[in-house]
DSSP file (Angstrom, degrees, kcal/mol; ACC not computed):
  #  RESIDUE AA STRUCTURE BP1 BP2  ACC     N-H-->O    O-->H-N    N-H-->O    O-->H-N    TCO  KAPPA ALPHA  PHI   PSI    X-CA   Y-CA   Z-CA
    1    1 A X              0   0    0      0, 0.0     2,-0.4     0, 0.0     0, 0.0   0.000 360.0 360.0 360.0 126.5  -21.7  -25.2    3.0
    2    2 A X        -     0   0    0      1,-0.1     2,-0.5     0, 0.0     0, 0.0  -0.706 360.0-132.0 -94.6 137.9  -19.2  -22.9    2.6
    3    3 A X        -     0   0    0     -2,-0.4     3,-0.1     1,-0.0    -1,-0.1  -0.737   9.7-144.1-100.1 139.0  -15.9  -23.3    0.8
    4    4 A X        -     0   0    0     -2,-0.5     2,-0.3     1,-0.1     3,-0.0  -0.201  30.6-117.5 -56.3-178.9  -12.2  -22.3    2.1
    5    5 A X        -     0   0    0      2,-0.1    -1,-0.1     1,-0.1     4,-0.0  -0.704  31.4 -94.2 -80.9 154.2  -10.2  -21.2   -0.3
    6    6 A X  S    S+     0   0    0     -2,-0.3    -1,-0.1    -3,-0.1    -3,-0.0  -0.115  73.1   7.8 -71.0 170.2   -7.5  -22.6   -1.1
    7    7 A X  S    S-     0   0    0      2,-0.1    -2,-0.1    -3,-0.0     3,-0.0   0.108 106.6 -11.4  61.6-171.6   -3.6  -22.3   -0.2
    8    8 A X  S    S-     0   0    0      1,-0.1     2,-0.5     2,-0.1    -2,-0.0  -0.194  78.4-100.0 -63.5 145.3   -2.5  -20.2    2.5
    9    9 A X        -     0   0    0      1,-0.1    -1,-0.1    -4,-0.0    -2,-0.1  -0.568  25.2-137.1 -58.6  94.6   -4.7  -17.7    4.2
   10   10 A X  S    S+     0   0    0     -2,-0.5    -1,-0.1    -3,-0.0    -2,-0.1   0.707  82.8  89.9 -35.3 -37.2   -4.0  -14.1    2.7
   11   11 A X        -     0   0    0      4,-0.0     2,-0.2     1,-0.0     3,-0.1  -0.135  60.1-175.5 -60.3 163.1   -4.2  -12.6    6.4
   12   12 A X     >  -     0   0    0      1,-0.2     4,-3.0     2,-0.1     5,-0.4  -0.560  29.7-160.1-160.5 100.7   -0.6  -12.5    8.5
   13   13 A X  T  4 S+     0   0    0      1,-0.2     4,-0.4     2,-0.2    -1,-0.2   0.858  97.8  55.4 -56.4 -34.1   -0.1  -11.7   11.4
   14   14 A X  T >> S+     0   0    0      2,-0.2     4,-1.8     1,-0.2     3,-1.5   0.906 108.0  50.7 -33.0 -68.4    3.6  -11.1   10.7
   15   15 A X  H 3> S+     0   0    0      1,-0.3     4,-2.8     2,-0.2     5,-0.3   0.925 108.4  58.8 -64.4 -30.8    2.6   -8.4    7.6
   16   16 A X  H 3< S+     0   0    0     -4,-3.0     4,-0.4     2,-0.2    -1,-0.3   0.680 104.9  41.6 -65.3 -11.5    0.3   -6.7   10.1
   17   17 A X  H <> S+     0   0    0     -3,-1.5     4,-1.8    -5,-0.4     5,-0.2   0.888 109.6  63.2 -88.7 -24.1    2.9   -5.9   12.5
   18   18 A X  H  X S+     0   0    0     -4,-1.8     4,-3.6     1,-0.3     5,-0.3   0.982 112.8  40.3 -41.4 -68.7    5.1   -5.0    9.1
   19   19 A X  H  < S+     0   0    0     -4,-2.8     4,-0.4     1,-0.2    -1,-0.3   0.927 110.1  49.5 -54.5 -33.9    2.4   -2.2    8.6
   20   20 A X  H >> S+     0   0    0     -4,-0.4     3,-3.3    -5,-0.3     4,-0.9   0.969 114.9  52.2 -58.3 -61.8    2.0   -1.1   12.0
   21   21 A X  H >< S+     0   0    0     -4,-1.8     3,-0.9     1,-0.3     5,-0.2   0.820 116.9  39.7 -25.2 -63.0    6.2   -0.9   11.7
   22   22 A X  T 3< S+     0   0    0     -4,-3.6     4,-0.4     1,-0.3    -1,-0.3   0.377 100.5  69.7 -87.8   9.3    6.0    1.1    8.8
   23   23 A X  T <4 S+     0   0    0     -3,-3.3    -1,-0.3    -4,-0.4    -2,-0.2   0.695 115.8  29.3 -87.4 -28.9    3.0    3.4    9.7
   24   24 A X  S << S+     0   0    0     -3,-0.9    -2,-0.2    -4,-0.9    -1,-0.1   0.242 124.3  46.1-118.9  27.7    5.2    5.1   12.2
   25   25 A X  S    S-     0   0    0     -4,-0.2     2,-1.4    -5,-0.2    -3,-0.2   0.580  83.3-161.4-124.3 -44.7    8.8    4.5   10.4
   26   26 A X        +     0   0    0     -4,-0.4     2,-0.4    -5,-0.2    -4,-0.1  -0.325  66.6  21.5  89.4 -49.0    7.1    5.7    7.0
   27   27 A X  S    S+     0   0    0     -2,-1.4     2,-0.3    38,-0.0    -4,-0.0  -0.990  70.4 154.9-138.4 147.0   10.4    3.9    4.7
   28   28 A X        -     0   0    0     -2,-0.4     3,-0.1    -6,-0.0    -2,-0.0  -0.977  40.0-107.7-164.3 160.0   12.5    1.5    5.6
   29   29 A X     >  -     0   0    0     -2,-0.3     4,-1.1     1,-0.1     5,-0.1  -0.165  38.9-110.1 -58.8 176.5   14.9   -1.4    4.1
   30   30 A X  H >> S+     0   0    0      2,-0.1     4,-2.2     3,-0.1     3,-1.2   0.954 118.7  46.4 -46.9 -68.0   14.0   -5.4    4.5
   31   31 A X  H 34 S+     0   0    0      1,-0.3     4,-0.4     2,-0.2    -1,-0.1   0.529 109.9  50.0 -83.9  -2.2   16.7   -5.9    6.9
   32   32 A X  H >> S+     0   0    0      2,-0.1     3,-1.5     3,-0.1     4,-0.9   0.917 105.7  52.3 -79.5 -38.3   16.0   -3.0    8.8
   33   33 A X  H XX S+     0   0    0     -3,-1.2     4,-2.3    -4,-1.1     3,-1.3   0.957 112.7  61.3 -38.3 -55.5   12.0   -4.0    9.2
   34   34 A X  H 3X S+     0   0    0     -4,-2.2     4,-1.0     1,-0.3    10,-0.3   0.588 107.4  37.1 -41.8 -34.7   14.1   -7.5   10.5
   35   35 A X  H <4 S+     0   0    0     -3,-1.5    -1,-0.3    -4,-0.4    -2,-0.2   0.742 118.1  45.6 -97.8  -8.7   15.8   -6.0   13.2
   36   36 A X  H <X S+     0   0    0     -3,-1.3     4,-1.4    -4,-0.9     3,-0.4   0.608 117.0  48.3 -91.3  -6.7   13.1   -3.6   14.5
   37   37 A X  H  X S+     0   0    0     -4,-2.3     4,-1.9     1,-0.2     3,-0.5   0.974 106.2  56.7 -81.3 -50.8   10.6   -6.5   14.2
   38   38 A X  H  < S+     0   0    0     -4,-1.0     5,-0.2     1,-0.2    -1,-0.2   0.422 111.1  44.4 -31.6 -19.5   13.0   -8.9   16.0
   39   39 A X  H  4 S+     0   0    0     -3,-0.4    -1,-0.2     3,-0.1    -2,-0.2   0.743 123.4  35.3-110.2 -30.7   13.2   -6.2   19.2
   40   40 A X  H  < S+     0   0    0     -4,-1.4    -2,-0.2    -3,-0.5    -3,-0.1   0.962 124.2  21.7 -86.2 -41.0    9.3   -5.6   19.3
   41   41 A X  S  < S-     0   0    0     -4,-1.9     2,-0.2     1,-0.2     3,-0.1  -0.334 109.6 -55.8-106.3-176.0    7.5   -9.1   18.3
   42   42 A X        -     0   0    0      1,-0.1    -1,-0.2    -2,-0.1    -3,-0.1  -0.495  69.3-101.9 -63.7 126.4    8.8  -12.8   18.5
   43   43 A X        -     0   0    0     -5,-0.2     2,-0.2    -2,-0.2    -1,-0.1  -0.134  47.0-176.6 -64.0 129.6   12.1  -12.9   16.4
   44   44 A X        -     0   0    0    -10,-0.3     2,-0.1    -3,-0.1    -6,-0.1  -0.633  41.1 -83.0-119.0-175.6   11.4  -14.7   12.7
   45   45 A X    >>  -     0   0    0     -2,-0.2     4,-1.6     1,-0.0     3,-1.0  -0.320  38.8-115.9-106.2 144.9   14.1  -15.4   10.0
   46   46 A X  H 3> S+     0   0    0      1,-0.2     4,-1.0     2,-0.2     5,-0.2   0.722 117.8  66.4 -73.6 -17.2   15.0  -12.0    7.6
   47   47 A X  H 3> S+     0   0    0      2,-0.2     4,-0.8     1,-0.2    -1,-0.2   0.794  94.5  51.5 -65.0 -27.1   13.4  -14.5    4.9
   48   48 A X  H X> S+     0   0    0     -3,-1.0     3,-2.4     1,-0.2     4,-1.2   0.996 108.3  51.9 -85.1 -57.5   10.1  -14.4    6.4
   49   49 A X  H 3< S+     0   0    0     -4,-1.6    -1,-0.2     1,-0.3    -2,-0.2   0.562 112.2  43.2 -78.5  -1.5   10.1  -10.8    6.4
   50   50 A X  H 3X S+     0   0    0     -4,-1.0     4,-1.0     2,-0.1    -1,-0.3   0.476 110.0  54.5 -89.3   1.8   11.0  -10.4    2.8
   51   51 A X  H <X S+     0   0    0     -3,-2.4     4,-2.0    -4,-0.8    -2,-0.2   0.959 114.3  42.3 -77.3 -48.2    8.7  -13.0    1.8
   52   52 A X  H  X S+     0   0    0     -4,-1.2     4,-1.9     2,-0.2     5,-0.2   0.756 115.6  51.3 -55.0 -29.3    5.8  -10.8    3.8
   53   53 A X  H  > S+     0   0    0     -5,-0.4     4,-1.4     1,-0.2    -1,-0.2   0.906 111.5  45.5 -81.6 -20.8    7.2   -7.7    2.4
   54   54 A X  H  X S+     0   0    0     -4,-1.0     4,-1.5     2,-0.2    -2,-0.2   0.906 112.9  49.2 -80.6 -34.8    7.0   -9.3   -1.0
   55   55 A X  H  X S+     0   0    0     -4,-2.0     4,-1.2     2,-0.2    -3,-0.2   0.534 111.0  54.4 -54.2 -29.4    3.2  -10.8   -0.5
   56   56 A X  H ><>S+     0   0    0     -4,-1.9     3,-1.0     2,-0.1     5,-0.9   0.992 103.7  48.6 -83.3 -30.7    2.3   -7.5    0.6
   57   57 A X  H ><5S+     0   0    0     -4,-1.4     3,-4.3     1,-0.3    -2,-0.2   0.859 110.3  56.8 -33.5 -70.4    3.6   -5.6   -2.6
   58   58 A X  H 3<5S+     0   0    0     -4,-1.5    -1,-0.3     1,-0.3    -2,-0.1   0.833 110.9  44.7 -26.4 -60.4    1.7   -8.3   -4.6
   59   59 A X  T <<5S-     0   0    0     -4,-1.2    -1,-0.3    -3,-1.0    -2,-0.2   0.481 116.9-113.7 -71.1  -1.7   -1.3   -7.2   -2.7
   60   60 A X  T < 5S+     0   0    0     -3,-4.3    -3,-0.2    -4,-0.2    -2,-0.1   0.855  82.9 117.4  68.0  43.8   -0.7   -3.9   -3.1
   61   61 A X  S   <S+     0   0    0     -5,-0.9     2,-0.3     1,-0.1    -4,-0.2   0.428  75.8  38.6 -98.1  -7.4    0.0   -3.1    0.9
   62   62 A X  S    S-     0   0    0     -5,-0.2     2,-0.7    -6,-0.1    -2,-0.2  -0.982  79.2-138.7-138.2 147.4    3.6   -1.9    0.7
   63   63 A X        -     0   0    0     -2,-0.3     2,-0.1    -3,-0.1    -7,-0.0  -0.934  13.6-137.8-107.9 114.6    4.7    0.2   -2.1
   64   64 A X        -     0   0    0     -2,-0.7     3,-0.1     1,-0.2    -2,-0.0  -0.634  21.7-176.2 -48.6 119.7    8.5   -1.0   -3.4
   65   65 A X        -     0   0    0      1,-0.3     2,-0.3    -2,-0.1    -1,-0.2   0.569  67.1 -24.0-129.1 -40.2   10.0    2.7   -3.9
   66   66 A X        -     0   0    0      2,-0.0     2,-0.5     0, 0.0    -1,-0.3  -0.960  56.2-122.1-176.7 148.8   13.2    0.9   -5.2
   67   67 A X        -     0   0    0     -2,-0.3     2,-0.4    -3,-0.1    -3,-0.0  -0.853  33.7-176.2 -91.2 123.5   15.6   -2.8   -5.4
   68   68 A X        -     0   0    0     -2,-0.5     2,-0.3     2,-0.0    -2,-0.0  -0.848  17.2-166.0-132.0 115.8   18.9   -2.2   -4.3
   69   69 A X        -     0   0    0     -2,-0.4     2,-1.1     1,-0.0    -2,-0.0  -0.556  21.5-134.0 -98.3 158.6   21.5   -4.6   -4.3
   70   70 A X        -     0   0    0     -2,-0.3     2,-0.1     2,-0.0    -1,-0.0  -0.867  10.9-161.4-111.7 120.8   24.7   -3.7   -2.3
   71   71 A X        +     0   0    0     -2,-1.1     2,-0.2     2,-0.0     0, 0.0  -0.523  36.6 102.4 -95.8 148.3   27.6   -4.1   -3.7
   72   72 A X        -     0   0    0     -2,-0.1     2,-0.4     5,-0.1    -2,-0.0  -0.983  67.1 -56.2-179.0-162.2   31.0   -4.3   -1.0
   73   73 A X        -     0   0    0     -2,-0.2     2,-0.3     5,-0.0     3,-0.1  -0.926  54.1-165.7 -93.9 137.8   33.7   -6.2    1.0
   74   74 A X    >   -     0   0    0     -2,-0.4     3,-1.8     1,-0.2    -2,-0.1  -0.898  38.8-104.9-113.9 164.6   32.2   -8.7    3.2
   75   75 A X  T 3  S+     0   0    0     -2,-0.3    -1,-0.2     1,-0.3     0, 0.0   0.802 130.1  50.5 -46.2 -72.0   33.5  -11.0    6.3
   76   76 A X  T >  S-     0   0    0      1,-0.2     3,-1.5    -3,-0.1     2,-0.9   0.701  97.0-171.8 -65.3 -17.6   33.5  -14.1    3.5
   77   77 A X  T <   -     0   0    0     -3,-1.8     3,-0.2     1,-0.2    -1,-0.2  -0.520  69.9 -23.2  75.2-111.5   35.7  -11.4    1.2
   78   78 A X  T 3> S+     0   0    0     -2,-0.9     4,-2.0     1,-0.2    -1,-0.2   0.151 110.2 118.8-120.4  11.4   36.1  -13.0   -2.4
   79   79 A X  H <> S+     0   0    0     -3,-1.5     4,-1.1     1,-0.2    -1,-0.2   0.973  79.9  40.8 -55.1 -49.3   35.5  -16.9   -0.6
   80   80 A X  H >> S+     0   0    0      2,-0.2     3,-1.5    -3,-0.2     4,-1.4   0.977 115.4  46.5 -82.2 -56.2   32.4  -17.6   -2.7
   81   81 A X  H >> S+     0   0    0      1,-0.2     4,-2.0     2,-0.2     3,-0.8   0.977 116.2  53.9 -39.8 -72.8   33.6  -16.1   -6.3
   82   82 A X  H 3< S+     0   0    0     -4,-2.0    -1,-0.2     1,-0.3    -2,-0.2   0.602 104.7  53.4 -36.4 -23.0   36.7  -18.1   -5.5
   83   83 A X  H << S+     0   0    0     -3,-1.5     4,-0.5    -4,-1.1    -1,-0.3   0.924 111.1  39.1 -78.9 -52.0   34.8  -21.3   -4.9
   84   84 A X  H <X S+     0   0    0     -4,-1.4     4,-0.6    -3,-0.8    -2,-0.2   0.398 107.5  62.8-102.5  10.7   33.1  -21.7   -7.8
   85   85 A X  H  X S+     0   0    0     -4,-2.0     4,-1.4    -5,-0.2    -1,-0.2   0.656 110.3  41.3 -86.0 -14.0   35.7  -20.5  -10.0
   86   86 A X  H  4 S+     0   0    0     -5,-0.3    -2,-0.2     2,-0.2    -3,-0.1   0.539 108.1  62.0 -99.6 -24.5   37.8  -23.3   -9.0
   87   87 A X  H  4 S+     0   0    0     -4,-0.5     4,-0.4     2,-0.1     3,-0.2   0.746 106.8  40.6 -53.1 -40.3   35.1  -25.4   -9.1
   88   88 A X  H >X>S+     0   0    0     -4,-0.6     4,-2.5     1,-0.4     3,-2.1   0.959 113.2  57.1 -97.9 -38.1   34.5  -24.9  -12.8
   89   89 A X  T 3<5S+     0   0    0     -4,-1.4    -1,-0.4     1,-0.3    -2,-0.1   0.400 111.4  40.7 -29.7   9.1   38.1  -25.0  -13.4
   90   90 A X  T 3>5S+     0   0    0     -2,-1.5     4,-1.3    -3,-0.2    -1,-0.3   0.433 115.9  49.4-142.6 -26.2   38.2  -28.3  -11.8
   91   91 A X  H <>5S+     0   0    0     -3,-2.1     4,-2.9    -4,-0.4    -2,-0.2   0.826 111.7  49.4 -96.6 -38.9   35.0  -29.3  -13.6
   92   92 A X  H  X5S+     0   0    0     -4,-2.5     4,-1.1     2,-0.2    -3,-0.1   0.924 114.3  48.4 -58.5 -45.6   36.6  -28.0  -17.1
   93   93 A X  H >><S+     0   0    0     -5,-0.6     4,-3.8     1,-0.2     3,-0.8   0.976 108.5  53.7 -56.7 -51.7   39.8  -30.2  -16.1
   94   94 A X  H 3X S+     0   0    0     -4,-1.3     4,-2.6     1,-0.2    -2,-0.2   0.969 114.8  37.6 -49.0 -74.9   37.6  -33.2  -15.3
   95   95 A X  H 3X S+     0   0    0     -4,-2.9     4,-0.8     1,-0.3    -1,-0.2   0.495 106.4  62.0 -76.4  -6.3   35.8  -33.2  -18.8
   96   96 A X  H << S+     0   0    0     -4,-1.1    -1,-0.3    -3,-0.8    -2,-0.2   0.802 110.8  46.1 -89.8 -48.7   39.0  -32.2  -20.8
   97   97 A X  H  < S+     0   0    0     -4,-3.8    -2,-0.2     1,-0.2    -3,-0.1   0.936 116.3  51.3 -47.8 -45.4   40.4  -36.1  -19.2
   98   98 A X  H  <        0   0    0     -4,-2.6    -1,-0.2    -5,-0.3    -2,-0.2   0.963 360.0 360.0 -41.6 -72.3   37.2  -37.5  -20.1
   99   99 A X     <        0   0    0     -4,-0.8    -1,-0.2    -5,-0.2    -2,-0.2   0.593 360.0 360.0 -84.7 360.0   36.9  -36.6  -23.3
């Protein structure tokens, strides 16, 4: 009797179209794979396709050339810095009444 293995099944169809993607694109970003997979196969979530792009790395099917985070203005602008700076002000205030 043969036994599975456990946990999820290493095959994907989702990281095989990533390679196909990237056989004839040669480099690309995540969130570019996201949108050109999104016009050729059934649209996923940009999470799935960094999760696959990260599972293949693991497996040594995609090579990582480099991490880049992008710094800029975005539509939310300064909302989210601004949130939780006012939060721990508010939290600081709270525990200075307290104490």
């Amino acid at each position: 009797m043969d036994k599975k293995p456990r946990g999820r099944p290493i095959k994907s169809e989702i990281r095989q179209n990533l390679i196909e993607i990237l056989y004839f694109k040669k480099k690309a970003y995540g969130y570019e794979l996201h949108k050109i997979y999104n016009e050729i196969f059934p649209k996923c979530t940009n999470e799935v396709v960094y999760y696959h792009l990260k599972k293949g790395a693991i497996l040594n099917l995609f090579k990582v050339e480099k991490i880049v985070t992008e710094q800029g203005n975005y539509s939310w602008g300064t909302a989210v810095k601004e949130y939780f700076e006012n939060k721990e002000k508010q939290m600081n205030n709270e525990s200075n009444i307290i104490s």
